[in-house]
gemmi code that builds the backbone of each chain (N, CA, C; Angstrom):
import gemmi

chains = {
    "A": [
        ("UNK", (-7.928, 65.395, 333.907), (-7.597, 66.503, 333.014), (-7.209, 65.984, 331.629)),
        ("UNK", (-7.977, 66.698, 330.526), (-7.229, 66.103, 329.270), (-5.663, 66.963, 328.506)),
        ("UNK", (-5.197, 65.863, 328.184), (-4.074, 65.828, 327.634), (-3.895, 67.295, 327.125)),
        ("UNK", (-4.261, 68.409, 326.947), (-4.281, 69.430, 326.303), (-4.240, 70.596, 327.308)),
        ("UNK", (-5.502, 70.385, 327.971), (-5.583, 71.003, 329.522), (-3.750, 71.505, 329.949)),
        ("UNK", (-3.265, 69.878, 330.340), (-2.196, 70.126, 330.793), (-0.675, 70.358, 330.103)),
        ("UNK", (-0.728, 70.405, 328.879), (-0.070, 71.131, 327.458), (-0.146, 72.800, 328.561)),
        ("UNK", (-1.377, 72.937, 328.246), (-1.880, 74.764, 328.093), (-0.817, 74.914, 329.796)),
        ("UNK", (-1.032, 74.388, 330.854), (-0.113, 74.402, 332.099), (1.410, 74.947, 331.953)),
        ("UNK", (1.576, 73.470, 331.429), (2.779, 73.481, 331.102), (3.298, 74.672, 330.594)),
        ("UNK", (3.199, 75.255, 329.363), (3.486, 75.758, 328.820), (3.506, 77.341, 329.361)),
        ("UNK", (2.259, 77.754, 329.499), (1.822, 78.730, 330.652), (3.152, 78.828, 331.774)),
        ("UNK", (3.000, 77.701, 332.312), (4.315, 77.813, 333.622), (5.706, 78.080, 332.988)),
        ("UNK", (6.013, 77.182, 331.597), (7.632, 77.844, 331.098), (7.610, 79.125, 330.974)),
        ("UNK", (6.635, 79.624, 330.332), (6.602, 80.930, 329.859), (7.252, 81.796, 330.989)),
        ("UNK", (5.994, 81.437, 332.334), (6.413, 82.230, 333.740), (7.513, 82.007, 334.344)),
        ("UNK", (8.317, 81.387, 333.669), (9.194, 80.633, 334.347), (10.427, 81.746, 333.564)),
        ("UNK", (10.464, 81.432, 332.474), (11.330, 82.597, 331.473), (11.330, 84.224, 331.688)),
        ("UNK", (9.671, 84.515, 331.933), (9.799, 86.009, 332.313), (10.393, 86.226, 333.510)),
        ("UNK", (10.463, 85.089, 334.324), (10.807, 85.598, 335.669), (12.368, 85.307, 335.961)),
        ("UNK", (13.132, 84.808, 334.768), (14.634, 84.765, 334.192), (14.817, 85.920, 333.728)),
        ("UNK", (14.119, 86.393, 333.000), (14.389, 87.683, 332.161), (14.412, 88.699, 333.161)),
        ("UNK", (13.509, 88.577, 334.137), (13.473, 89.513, 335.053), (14.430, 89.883, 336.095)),
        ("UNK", (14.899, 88.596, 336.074), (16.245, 88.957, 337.209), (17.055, 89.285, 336.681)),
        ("UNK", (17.390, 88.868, 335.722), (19.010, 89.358, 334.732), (19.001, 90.517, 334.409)),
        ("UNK", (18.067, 91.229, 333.852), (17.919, 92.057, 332.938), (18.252, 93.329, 333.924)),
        ("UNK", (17.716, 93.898, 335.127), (17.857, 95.331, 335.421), (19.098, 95.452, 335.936)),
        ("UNK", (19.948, 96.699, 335.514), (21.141, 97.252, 336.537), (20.862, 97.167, 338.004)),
        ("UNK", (19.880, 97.071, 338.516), (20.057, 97.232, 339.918), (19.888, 95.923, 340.824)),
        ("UNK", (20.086, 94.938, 340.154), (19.999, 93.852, 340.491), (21.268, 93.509, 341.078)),
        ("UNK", (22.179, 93.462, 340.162), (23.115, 93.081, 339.633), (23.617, 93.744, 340.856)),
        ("UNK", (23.926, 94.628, 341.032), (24.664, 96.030, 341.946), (24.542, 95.363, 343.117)),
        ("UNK", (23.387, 94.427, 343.877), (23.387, 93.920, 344.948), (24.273, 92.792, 345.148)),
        ("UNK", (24.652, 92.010, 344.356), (25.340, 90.892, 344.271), (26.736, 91.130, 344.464)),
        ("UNK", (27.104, 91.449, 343.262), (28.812, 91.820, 343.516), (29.279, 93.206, 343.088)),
        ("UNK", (30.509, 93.273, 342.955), (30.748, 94.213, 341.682), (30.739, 94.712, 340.546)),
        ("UNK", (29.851, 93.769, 340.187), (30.040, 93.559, 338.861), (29.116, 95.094, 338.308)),
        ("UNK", (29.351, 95.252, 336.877), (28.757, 96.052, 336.178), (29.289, 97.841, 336.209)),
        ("UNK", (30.412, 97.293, 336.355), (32.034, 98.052, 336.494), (31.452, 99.117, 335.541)),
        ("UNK", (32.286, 100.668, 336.328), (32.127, 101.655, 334.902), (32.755, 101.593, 334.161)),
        ("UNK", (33.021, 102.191, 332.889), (33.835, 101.913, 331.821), (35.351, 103.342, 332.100)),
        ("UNK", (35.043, 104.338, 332.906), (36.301, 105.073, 333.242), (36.880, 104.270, 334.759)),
        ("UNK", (36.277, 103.219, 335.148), (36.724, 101.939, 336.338), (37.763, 102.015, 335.238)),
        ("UNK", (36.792, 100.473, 334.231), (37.976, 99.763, 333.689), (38.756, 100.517, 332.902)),
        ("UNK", (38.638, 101.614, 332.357), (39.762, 102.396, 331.682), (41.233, 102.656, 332.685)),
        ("UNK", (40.358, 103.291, 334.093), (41.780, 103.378, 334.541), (42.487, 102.166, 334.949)),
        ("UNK", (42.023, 101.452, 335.020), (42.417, 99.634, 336.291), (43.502, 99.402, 335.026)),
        ("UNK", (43.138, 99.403, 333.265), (43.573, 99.062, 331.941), (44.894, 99.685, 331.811)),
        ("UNK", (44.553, 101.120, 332.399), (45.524, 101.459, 331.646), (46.830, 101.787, 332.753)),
        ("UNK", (46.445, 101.680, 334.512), (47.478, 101.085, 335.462), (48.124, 99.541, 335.027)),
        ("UNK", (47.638, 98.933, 334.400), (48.117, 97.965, 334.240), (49.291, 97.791, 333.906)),
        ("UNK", (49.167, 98.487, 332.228), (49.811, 98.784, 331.119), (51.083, 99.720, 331.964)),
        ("UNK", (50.667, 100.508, 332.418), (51.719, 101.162, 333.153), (52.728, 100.533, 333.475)),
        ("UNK", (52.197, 99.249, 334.790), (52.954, 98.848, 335.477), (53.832, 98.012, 334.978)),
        ("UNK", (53.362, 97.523, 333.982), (54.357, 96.972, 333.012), (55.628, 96.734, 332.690)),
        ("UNK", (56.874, 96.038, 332.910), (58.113, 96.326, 332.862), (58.804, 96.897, 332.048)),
        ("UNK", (57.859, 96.349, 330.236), (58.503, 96.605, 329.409), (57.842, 98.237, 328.580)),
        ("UNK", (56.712, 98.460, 329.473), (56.466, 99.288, 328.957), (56.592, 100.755, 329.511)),
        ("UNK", (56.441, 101.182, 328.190), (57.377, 103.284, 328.512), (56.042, 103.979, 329.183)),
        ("UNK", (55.858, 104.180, 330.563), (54.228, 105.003, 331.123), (54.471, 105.952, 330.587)),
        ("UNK", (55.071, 106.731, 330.030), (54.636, 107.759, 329.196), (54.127, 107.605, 328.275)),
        ("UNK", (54.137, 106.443, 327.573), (53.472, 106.493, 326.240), (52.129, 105.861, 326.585)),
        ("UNK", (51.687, 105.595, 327.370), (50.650, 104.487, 327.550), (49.284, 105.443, 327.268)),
        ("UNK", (48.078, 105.017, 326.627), (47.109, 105.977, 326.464), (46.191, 105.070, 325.703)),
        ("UNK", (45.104, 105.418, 325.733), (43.629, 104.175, 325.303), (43.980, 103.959, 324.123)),
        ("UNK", (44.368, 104.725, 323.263), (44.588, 104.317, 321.626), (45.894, 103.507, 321.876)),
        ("UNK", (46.802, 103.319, 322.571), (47.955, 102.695, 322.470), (47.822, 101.360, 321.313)),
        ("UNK", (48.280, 100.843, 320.593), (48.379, 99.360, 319.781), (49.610, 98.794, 320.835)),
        ("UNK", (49.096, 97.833, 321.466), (50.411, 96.964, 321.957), (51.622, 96.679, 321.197)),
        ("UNK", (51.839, 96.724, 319.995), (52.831, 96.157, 319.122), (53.236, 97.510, 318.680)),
        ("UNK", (52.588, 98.472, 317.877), (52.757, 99.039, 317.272), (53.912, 100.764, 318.285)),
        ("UNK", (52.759, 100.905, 319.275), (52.766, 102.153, 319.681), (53.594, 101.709, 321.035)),
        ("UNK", (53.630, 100.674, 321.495), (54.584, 100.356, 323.249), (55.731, 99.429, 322.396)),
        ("UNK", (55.347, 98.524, 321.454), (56.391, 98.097, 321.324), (57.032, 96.784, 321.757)),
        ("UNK", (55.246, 95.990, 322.114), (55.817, 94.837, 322.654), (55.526, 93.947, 321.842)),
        ("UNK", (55.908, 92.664, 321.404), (56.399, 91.556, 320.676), (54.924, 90.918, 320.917)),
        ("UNK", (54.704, 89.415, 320.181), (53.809, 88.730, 320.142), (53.441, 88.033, 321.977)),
        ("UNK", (54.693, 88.114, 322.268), (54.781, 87.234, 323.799), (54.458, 88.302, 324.435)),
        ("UNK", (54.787, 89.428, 324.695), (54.429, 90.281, 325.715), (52.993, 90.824, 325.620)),
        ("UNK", (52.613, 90.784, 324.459), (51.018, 90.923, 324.566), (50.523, 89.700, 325.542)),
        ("UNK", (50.846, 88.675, 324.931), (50.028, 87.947, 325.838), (50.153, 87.667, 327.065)),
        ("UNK", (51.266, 88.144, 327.517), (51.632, 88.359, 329.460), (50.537, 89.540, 329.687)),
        ("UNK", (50.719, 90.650, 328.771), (49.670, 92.162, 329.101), (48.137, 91.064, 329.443)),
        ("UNK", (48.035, 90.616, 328.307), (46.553, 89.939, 328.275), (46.232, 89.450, 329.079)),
        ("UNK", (47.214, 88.478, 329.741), (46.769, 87.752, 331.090), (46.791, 88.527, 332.314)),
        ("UNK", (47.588, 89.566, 331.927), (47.564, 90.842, 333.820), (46.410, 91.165, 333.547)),
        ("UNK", (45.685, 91.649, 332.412), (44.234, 91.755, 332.461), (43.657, 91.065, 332.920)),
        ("UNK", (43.343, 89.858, 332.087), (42.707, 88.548, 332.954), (42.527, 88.501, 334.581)),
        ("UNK", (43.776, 88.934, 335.394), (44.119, 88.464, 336.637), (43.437, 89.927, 337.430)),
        ("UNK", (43.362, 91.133, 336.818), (42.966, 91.946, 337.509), (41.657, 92.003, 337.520)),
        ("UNK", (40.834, 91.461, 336.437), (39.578, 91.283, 336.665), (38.923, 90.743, 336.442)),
        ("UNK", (39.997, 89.505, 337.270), (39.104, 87.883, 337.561), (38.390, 86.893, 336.551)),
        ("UNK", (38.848, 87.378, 335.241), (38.150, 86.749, 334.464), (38.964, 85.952, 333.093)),
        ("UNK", (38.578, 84.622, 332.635), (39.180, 83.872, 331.635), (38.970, 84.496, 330.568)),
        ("UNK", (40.069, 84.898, 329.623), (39.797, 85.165, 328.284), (40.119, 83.754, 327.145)),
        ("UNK", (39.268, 83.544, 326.484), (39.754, 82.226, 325.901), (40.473, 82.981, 324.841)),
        ("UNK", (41.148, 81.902, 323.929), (42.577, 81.815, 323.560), (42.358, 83.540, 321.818)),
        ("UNK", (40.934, 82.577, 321.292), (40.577, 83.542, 320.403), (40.322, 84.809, 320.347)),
        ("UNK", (39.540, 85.055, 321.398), (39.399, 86.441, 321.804), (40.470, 87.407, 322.598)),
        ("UNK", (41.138, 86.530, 323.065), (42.553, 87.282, 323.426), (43.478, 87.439, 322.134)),
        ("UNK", (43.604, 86.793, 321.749), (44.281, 86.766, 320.715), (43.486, 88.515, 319.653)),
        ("UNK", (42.304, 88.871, 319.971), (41.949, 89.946, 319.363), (42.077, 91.473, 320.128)),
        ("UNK", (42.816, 91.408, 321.166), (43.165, 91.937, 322.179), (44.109, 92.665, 321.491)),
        ("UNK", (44.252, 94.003, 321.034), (45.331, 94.696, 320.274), (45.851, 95.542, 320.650)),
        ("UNK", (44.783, 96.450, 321.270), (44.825, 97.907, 321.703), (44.286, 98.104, 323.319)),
        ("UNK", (44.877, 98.934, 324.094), (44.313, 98.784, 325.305), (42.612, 99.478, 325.403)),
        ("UNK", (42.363, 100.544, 324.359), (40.491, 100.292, 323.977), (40.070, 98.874, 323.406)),
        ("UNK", (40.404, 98.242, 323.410), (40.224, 96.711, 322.502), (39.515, 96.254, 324.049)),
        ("UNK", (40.804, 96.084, 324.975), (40.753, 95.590, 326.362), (39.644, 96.131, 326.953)),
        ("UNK", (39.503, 97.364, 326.818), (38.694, 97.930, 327.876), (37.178, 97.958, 327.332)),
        ("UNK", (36.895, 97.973, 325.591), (36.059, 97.249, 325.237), (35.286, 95.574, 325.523)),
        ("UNK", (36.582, 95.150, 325.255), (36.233, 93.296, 326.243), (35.842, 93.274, 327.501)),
        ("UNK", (36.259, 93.996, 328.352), (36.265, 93.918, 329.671), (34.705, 94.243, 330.236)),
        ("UNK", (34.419, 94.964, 329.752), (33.045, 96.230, 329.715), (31.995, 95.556, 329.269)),
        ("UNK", (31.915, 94.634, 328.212), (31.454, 93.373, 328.041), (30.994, 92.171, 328.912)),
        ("UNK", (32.364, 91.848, 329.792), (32.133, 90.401, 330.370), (31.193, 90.736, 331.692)),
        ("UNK", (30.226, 90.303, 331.883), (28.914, 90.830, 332.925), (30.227, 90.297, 334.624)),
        ("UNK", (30.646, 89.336, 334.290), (31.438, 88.562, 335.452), (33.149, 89.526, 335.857)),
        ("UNK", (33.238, 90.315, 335.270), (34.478, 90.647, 335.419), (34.184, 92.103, 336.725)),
        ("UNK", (35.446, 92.011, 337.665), (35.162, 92.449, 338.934), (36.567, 93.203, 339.272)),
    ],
    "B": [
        ("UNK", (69.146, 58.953, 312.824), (68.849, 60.238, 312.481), (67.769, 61.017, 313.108)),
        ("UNK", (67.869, 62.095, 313.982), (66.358, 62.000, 315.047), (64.968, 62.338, 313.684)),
        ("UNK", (63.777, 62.080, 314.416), (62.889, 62.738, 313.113), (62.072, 63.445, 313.813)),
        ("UNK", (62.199, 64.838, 313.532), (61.250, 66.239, 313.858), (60.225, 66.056, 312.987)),
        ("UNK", (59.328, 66.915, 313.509), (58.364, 67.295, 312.802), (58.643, 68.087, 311.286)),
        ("UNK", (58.402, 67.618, 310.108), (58.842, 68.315, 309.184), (57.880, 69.573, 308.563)),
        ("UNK", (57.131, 69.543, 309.234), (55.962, 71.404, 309.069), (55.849, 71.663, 310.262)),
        ("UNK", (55.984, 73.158, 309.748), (56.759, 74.095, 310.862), (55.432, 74.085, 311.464)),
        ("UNK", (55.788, 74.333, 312.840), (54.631, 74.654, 313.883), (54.623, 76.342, 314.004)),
        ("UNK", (52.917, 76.235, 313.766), (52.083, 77.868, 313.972), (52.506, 78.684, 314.789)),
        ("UNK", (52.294, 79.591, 314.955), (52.620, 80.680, 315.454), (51.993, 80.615, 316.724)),
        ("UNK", (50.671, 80.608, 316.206), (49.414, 80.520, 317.319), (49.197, 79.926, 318.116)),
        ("UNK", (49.669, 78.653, 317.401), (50.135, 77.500, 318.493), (50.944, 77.748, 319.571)),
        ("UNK", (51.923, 78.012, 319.366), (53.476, 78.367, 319.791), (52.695, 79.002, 321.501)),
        ("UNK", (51.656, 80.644, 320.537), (51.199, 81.550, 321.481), (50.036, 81.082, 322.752)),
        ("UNK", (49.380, 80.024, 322.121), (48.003, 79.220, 322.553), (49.191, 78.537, 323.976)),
        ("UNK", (50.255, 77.720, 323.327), (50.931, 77.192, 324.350), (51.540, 78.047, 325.696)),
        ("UNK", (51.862, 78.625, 325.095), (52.351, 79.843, 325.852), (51.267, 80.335, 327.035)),
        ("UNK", (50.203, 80.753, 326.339), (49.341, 81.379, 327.109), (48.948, 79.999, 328.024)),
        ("UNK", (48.599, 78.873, 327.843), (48.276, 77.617, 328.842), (49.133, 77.780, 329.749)),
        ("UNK", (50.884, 77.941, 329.451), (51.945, 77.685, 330.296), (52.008, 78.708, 331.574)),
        ("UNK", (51.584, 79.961, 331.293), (51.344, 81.188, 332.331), (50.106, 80.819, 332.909)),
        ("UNK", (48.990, 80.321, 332.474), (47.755, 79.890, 332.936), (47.996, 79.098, 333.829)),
        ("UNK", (48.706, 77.944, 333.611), (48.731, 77.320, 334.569), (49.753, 77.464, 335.661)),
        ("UNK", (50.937, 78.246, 335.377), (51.479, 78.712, 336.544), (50.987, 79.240, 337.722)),
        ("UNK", (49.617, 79.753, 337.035), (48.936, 80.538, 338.346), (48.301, 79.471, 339.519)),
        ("UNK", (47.892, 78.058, 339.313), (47.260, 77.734, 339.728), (48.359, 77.018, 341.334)),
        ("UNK", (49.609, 77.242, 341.329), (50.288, 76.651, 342.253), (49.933, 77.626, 343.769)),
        ("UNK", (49.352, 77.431, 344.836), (48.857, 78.311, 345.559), (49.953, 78.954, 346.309)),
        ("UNK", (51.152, 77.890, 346.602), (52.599, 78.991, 347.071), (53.295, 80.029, 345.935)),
        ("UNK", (53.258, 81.291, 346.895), (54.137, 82.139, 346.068), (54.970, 81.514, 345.618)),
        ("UNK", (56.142, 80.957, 346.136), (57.221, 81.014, 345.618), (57.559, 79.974, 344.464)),
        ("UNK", (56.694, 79.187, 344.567), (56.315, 77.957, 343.361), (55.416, 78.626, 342.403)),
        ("UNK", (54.929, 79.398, 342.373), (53.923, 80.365, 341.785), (54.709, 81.444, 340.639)),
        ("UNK", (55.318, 82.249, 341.199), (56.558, 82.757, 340.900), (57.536, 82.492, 339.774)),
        ("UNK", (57.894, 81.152, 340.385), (59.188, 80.854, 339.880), (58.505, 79.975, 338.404)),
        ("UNK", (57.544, 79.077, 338.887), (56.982, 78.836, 337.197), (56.481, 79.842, 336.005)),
        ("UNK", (56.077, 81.012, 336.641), (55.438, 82.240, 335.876), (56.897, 82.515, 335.453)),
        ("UNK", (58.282, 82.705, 335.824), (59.366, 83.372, 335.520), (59.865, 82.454, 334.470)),
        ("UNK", (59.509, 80.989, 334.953), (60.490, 79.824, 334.056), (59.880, 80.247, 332.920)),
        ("UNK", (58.597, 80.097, 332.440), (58.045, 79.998, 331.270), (58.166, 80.980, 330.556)),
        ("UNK", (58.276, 82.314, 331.534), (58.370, 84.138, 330.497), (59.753, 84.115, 329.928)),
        ("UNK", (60.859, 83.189, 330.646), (61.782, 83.496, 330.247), (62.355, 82.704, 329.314)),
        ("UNK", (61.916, 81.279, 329.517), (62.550, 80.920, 328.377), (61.551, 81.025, 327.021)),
        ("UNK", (60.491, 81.288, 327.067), (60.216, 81.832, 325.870), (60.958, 83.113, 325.055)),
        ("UNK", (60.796, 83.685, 326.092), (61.474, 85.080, 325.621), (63.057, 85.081, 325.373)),
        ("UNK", (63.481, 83.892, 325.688), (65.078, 83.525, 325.269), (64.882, 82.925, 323.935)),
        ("UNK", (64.064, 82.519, 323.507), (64.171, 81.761, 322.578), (63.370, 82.379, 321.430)),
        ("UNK", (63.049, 83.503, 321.489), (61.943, 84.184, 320.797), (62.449, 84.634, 319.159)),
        ("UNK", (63.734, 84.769, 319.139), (64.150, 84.953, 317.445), (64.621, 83.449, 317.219)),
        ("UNK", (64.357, 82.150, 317.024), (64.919, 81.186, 316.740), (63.955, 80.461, 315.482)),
        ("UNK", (64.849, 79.946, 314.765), (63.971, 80.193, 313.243), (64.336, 78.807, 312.887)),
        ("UNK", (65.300, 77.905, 313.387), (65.972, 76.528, 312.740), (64.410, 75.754, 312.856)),
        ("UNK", (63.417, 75.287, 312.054), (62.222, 74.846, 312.608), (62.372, 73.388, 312.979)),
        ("UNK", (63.535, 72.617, 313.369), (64.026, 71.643, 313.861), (64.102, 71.938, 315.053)),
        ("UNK", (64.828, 73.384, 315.283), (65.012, 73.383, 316.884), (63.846, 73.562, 317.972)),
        ("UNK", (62.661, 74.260, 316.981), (61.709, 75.013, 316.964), (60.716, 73.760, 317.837)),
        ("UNK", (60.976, 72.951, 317.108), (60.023, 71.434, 317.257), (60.443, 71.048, 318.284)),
        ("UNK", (61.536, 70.611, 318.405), (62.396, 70.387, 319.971), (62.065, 71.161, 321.280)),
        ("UNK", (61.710, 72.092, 321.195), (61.563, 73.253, 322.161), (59.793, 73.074, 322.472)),
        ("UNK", (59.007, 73.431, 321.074), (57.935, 73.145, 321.585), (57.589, 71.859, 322.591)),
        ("UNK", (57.684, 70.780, 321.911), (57.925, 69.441, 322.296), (58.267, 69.300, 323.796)),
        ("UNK", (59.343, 70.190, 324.362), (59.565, 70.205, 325.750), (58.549, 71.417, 326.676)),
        ("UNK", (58.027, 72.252, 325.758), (57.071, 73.213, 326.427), (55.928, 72.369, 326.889)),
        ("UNK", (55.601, 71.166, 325.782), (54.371, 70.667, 326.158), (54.268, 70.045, 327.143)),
        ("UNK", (56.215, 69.350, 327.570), (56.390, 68.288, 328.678), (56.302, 69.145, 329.715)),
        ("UNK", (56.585, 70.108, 329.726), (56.346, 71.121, 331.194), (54.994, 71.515, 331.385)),
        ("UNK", (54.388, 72.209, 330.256), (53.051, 72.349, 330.289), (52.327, 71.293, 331.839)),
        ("UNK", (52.571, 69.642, 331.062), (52.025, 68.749, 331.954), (52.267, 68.373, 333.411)),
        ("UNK", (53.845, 68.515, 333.210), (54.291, 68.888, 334.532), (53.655, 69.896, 335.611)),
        ("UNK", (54.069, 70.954, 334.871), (53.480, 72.167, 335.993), (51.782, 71.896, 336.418)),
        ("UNK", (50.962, 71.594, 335.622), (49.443, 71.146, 335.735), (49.573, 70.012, 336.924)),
        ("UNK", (49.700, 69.176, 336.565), (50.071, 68.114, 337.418), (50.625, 68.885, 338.617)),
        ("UNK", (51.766, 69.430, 339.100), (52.171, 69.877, 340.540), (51.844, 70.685, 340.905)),
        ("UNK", (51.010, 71.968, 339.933), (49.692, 73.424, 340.275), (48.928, 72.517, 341.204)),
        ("UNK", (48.429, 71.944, 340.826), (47.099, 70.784, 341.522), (47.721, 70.280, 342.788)),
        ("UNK", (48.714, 69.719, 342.376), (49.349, 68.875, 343.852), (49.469, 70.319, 344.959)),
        ("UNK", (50.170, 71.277, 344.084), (50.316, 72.340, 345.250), (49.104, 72.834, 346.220)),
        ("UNK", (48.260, 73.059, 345.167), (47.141, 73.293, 345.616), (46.460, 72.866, 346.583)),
        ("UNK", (46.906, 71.506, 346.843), (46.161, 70.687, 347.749), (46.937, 70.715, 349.090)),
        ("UNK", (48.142, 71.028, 348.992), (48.436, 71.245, 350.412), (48.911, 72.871, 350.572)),
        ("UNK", (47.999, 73.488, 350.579), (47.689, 75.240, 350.713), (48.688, 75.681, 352.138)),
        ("UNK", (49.330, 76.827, 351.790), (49.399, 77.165, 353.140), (49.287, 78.576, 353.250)),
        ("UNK", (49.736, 79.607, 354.029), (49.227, 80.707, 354.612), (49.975, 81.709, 353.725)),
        ("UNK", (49.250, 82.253, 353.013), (49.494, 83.770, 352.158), (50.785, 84.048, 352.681)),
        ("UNK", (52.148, 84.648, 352.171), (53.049, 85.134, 352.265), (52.824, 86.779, 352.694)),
        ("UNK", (53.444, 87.750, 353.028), (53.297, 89.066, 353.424), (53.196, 89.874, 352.485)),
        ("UNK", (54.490, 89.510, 351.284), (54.633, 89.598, 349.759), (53.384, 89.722, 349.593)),
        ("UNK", (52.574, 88.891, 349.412), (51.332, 88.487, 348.572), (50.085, 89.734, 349.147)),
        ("UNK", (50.305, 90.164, 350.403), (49.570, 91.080, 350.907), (49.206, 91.906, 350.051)),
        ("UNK", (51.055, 92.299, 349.915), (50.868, 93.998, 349.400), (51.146, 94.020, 348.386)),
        ("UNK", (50.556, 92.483, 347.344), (50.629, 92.727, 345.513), (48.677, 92.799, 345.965)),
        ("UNK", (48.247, 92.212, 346.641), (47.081, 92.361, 346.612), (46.595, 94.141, 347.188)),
        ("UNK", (47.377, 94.630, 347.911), (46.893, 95.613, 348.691), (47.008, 96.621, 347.513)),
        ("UNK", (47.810, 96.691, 346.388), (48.231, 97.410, 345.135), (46.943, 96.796, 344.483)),
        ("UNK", (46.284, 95.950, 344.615), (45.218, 95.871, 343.322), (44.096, 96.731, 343.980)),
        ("UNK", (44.078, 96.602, 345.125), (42.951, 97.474, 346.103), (43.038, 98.740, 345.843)),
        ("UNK", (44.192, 99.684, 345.775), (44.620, 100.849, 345.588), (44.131, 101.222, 343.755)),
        ("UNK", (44.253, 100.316, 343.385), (44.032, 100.580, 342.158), (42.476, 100.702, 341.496)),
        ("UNK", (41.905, 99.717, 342.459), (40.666, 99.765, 342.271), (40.261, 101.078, 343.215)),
        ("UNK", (40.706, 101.655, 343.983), (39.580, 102.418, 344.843), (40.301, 103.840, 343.929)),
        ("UNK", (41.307, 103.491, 343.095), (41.924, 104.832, 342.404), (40.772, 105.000, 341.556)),
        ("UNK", (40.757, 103.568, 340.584), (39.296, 103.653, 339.743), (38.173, 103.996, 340.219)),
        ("UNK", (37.527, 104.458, 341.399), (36.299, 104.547, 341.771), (36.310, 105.236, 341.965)),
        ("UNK", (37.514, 105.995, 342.321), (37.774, 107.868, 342.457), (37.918, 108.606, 341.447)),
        ("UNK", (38.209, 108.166, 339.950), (37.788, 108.751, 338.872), (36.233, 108.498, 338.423)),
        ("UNK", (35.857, 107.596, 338.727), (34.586, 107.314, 338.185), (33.795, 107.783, 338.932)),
    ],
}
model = gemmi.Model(1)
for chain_id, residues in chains.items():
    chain = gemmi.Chain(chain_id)
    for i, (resn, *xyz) in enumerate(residues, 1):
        res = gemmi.Residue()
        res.name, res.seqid = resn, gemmi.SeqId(i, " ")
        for name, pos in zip(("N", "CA", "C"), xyz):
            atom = gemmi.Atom()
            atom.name, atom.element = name, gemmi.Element(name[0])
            atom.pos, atom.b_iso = gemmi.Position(*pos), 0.0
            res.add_atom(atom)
        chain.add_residue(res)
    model.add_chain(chain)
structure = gemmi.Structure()
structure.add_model(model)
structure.setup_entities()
């Protein structure tokens, strides 16, 4: 076979090789067989905002999707980031340091969350 | 004369540390070692949370980092000799179950 022949193979086979990546990832109903994943977004709203509830320092009456952690509950730089990590822990997933750190509002959260394909 | 760090340490830092120090509390597989590092670290941060002398500031971090390593170091050791879920631990888990099947009942 000349050198070109097996170029055209090659290449041919990545290709098939990629559509058939694309193909598994890509549909909702894939996904649905595996785990949990691909959570609804009134899931993670409520799981978000039990959280927040359960909270020690925080007032469940005030708790509500627009809440600002600082602003509207009232918790300090440290207690966000305890909130941040009960997130983390409820649905199994690492937030690295930056993106938590952008974590403001419990729609912020439930925006991130809704996001991570792995979170359960 | 001791010598601190003479620029003040970040905020972010402070928070970055922080967040490692609860991170890694989790990894000790006994409750009660589990627990009690998640409590050490919430609390003395939170004791120390208006302190502004950035001498003392340095001192404190400085020992967060020595625990930091500590706790990593004995998370791991714990880890390795695992033993059997506490009853406790059931029914913080049986509350995440409830919560989730609450979520699936709104959704």
């Amino acid at each position: 076979m000349r050198p070109t022949a097996l170029r055209t193979i090659f290449v041919n086979a990545s290709r098939a090789a990629q559509y058939s990546y694309a193909q598994r990832t890509v549909p909702a109903v894939f996904t649905r067989f595996y785990s949990a994943g691909g959570l609804s977004r009134s899931d993670i709203e409520s799981r978000v905002l039990d959280i927040l509830k359960g909270f020690d320092k925080i007032d469940p009456q005030k708790v509500a999707l627009s809440s600002h952690f600082s602003n509207d509950l009232g918790l300090d730089s440290l207690d966000t980031v305890e909130v941040v990590m009960a997130i983390e822990e409820e649905f199994s997933v690492e937030i690295p340091d930056k993106e938590a750190d952008e974590i403001k509002t419990a729609q912020q959260a439930v925006d991130y969350i809704s996001k991570r394909e792995d979170a359960h | 004369m001791p010598t601190f760090a003479t620029q003040s340490i970040s905020k972010p830092y402070i928070l970055h540390l922080y967040r490692n120090l609860l991170r890694t509390s989790r990894t000790f597989t006994s409750y009660n070692f589990r627990q009690y590092a998640f409590r050490r670290a919430r609390d003395s941060f939170h004791a120390h949370a208006s302190e502004t002398d950035p001498n003392k500031i340095a001192e404190l971090v400085k020992k967060a980092e020595q625990e930091l390593l500590v706790m990593k170091r004995q998370g791991l050791l714990n880890s390795m000799y695992s033993t059997e879920h506490l009853v406790v631990e059931d029914s913080i888990l049986a509350k995440k179950k409830a919560r989730m099947a609450k979520a699936a009942g709104v959704a």
